[in-house]
N, C-alpha and C positions, 0 to 999 in steps of 0.2 A: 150780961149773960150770967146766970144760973148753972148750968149745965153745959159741955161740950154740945158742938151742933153739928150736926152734918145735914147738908143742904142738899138736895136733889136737885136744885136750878141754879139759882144765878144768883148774887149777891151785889145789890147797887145802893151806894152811895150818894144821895141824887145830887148836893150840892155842899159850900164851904159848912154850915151849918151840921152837916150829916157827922153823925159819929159813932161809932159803930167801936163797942169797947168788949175787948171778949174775955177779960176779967180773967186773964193768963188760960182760959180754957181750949181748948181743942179746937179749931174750926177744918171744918172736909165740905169741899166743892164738886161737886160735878156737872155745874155749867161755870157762868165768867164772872168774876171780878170786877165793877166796874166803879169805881172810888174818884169819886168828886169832892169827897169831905173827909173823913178823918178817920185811918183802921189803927185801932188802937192793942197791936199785937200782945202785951205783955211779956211773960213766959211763955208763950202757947209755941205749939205746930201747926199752921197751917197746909193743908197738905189738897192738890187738887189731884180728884181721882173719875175725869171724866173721861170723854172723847176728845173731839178738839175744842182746845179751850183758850180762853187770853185774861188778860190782866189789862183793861184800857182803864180811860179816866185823867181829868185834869188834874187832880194829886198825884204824890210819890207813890208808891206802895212799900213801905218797907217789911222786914219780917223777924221774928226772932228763928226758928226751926221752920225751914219752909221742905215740903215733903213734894214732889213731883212724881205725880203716877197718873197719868192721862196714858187711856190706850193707845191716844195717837198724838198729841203736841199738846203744850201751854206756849201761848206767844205774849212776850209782853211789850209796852210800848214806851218803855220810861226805865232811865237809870235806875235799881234798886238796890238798897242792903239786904243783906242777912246777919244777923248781931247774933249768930250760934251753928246751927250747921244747915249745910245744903246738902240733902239727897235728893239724886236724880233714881229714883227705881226701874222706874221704865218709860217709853216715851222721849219725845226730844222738846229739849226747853228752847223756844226759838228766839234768841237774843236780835238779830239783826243787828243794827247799829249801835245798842246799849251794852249796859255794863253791871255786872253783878259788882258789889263791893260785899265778900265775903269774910267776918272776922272769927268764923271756926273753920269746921271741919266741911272736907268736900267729900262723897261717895257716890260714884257715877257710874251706877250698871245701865242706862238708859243713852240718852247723849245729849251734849248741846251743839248749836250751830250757831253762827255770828256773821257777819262781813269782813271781820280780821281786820279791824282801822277801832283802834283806842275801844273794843269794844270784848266782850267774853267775859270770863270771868277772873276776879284779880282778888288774891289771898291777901289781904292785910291786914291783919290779926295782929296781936299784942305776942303771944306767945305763940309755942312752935305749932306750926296748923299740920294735918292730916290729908292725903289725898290719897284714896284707891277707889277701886273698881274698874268692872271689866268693859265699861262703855266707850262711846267716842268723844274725844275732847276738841271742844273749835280751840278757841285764842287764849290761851292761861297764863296770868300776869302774878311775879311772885314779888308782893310790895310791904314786907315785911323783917324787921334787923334780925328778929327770930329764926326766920326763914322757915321752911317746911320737909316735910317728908313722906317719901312714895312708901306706899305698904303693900305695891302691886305694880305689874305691868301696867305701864300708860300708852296710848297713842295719840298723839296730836295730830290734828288737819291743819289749824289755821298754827300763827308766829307762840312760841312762847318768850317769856319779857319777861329777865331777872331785872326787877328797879331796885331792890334792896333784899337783904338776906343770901342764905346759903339752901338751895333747892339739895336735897340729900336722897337719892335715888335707891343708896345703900346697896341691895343684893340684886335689885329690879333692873327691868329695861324699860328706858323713854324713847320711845320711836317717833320720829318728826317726818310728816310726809316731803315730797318734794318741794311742794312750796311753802312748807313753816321756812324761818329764819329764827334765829336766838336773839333777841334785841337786846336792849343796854347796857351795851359797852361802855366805857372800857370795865374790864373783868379783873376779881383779883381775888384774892383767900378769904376776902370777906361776902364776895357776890359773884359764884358759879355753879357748877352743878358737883356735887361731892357725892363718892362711892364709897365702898368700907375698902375699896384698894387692895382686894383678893381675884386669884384667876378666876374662883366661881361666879365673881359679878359679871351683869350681862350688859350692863354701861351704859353708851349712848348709843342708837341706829338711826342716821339720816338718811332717807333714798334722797337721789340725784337725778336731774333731766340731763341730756348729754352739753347740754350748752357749758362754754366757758364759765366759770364761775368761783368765786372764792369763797369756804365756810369756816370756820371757827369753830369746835369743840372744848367752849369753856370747863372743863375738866379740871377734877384734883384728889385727892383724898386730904383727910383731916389734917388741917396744918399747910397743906402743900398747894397751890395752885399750878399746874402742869397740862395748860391746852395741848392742844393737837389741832394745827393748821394745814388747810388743803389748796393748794391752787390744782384746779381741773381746767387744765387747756384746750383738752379736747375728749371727747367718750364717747361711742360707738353704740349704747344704748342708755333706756333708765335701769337705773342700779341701786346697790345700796352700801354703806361704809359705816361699820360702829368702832368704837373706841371705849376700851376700858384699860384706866389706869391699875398697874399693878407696884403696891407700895413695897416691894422687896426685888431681891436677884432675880436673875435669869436660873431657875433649875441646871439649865446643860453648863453655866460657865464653871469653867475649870480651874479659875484665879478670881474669885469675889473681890479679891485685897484689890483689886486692878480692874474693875468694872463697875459700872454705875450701879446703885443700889436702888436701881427703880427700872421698870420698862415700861411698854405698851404695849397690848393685845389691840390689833387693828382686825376686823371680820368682815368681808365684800362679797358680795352678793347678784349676781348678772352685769359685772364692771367686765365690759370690753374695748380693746382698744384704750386704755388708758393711758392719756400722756401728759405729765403734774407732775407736782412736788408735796413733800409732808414736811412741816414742820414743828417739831417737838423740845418745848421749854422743861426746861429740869432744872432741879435746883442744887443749890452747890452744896449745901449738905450733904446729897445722897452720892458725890464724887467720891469713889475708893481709890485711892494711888494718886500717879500724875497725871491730870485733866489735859496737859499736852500733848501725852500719848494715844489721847482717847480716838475709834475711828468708830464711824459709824455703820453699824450691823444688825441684821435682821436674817431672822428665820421662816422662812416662806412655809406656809403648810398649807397641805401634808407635807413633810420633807423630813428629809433630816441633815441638810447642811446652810450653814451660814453662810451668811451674803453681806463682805466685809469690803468696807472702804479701803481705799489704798494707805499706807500709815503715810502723814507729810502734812506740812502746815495748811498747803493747796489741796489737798486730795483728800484728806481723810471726814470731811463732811461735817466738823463740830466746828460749833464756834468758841471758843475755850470764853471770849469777854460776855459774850451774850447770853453761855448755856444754852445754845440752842443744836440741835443735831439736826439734818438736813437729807434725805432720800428724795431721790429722783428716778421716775418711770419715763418710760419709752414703750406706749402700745403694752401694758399690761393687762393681763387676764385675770390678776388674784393678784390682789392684795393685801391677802389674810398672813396675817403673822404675827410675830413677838419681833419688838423693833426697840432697840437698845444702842448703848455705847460702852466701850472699856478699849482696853489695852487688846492689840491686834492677839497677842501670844492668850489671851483668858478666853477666848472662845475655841470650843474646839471644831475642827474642820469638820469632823460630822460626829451627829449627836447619836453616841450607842444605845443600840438594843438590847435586850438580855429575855431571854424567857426560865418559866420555870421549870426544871426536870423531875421535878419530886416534891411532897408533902414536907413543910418545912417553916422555918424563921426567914424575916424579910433580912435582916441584918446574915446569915448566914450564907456563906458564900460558895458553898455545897447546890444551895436549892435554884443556882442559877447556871446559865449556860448564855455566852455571849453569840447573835445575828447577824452572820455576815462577814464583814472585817471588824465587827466590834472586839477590844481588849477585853482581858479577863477582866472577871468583876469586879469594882474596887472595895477596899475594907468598908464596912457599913453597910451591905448592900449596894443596888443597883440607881441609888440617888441621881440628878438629873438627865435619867436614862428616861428611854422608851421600854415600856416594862409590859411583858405578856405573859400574863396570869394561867397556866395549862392545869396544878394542882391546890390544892389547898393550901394558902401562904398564910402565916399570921407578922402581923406588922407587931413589932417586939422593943421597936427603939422610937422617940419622940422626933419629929421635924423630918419626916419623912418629904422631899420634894421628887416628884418625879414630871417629867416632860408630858407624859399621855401612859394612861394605865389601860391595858386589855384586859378585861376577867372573863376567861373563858369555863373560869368554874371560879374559886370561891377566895375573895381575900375580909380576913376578919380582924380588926381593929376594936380591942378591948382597952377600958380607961384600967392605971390613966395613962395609956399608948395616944397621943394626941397630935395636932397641929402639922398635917399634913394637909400638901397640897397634888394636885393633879388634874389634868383633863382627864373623865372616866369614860369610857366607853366599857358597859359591861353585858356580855350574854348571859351569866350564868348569875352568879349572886354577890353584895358584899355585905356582911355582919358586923353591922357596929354593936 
């Protein structure tokens, strides 16, 4: 080849002899592939932009940049690489039984499908590979020491399979249908799924069938590997349950010095009848105080009071040698919370509110008014409160934490005022 080509029919390679060299240039299909002899990719993009289209032939096909944009499928019939990037644009690449071996980057506005048995597509790349877009994912296998990273919401239908690497999801959500599973165990800091470990991350979401069943939430943030384990013994419909690790305190505790420096935001979604157990590894690092005293506690929301283990070596639901902290349901409805451990006296019995009365400083103890039986405000502002925004507040001090912010008109955050966190619900405006 001379020139890029784009082909209006079909491209066949009739036999071992055929070779077909495109001299790193361009090639675009809009009928089929059919490679009995030898496609000699170079640098190029191949990109198929037909109807329905396949990729048959007693050869491999491999690709450097393969582009998929068929109005309605490419099907292909044979294990292939990509030695640079896969875009799906539109269309569905239809894997069946085979297997993409992918060593760049993946971008899937489009979708793929597979049978979910050793088949889909599997990142194993040298260095750290790419996955976004807003398509549907069959079976995606992460077989890489570099590991990869989301730069978007993903959904998977069929299993995803960490074999090697660190899958880094960051601020996104991976959503697994019912019948994905996570494969290659055993899990550890070097091969899970890793978040930036802030409340704003939106972590992992798996739906469930009501049948008994055990899952695993390979989870961690940087440094840390900290699953989240489910036995489900019984569930009353299909549902759904995410987990995002968060690498610091709980906002409401009242004694940091004496409470775990880590939680978990658990999120559930038409879970009725729920009757299981959670299981959550922490690690001894983020122990503040004596890990003897520690009872196991969670704050169910919406709410505002904790739900605390009894203190006692039997009762309080840690295991001090294991690091392991232990919740148990009975017919639950919501299993949404923030779920922790500390010293029984560091959580307080309910988490205050405060609203605001007047145009003011957040640290100013003037521009609030405590909700209910909440205490007066403490020094510093309204910090691991439920806080309701009525006037115009300016945030004026750094490490602002608040439980859930309301803006019912305006809270503005000027640098360098920084490194706050909150759940926001906001009606009116916030000004960074």
């Amino acid at each position: 080849m001379v020139s890029p080509l784009e082909l209006n029919g079909s491209l066949t390679l009739s036999n071992i002899n055929s070779i077909f060299n495109s001299n790193n240039l361009n090639v675009s299909l809009k009928g089929d592939l059919n490679n009995n002899g030898n496609y000699i990719y170079g640098t190029n993009t191949t990109t198929f932009n037909g109807g329905f289209q396949s990729v048959t032939g007693t050869s491999v096909t491999n690709f450097f940049n393969l582009d998929v944009l068929p109005v309605n499928s490419l099907t292909v019939n044979n294990n292939f690489a990509v030695n640079r990037n896969l875009t799906i644009d539109q269309g569905n690449l239809v894997l069946g039984s085979d297997k993409v071996t992918l060593l760049g980057d993946l971008i899937n506005n489009g979708s793929y499908t597979d049978n979910n048995s050793g088949s889909g597509i599997s990142l194993s790349g040298t260095s750290q590979q790419h996955v976004t877009g807003s398509g549907a994912f069959g079976r995606l296998e992460l077989n890489n020491v570099s590991g990869a990273i989301v730069n978007s919401d993903i959904s998977l239908h069929n299993d995803l399979v960490l074999t090697l690497g660190i899958l880094d999801i960051n601020k996104n959500q991976l959503t697994l249908s019912q019948n994905s599973i996570i494969g290659g165990a055993p899990f550890d800091v070097t091969k899970m799924i890793k978040s930036d470990g802030v409340i704003s991350n939106l972590g992992v979401l798996k739906f469930f069938t009501p049948s008994p069943q055990s899952f695993v939430f390979p989870v961690g943030v940087t440094g840390k590997y900290t699953p989240a384990s489910f036995t489900i013994l019984a569930s009353e419909a299909v549902g759904s349950i995410g987990v995002n690790p968060v690498n610091n305190k709980h906002s409401s505790i009242t004694d940091p010095a004496n409470a775990l420096n880590y939680y978990w935001q658990i999120k559930s979604s038409g879970i009725t009848g729920f009757y299981g157990n959670i299981l959550l590894q922490y690690k001894p690092e983020d122990v503040q105080g004596v890990e003897s005293d520690y009872v196991a506690a969670k704050l169910l929301l919406p709410g505002n009071y904790w739900d605390r283990a009894t203190p006692g070596p039997s009762t309080d639901n840690v295991d001090e040698a294991s690091h392991r902290i232990t919740f148990i349901d009975f017919g639950s409805n919501n299993l949404t919370g923030d779920y922790t451990a500390g010293n029984d006296a560091s959580f307080p019995a309910e988490v205050p509110t405060y609203r605001s009365v007047k145009d003011g400083n957040w640290s100013d103890l003037t521009t609030w008014t405590p909700v209910g039986s909440s205490p007066p405000c403490p020094a510093g502002g309204p910090n691991g409160a439920n806080v309701i925004i009525d006037n115009i507040v300016t945030a004026d001090i750094i490490n602002i934490f608040a439980l859930s912010t309301t803006i019912n008109n305006r809270l503005i955050i000027d640098p360098p005022i920084f490194n706050h966190n909150s759940e926001l619900s906001m009606v009116m405006e916030l000004f960074i």
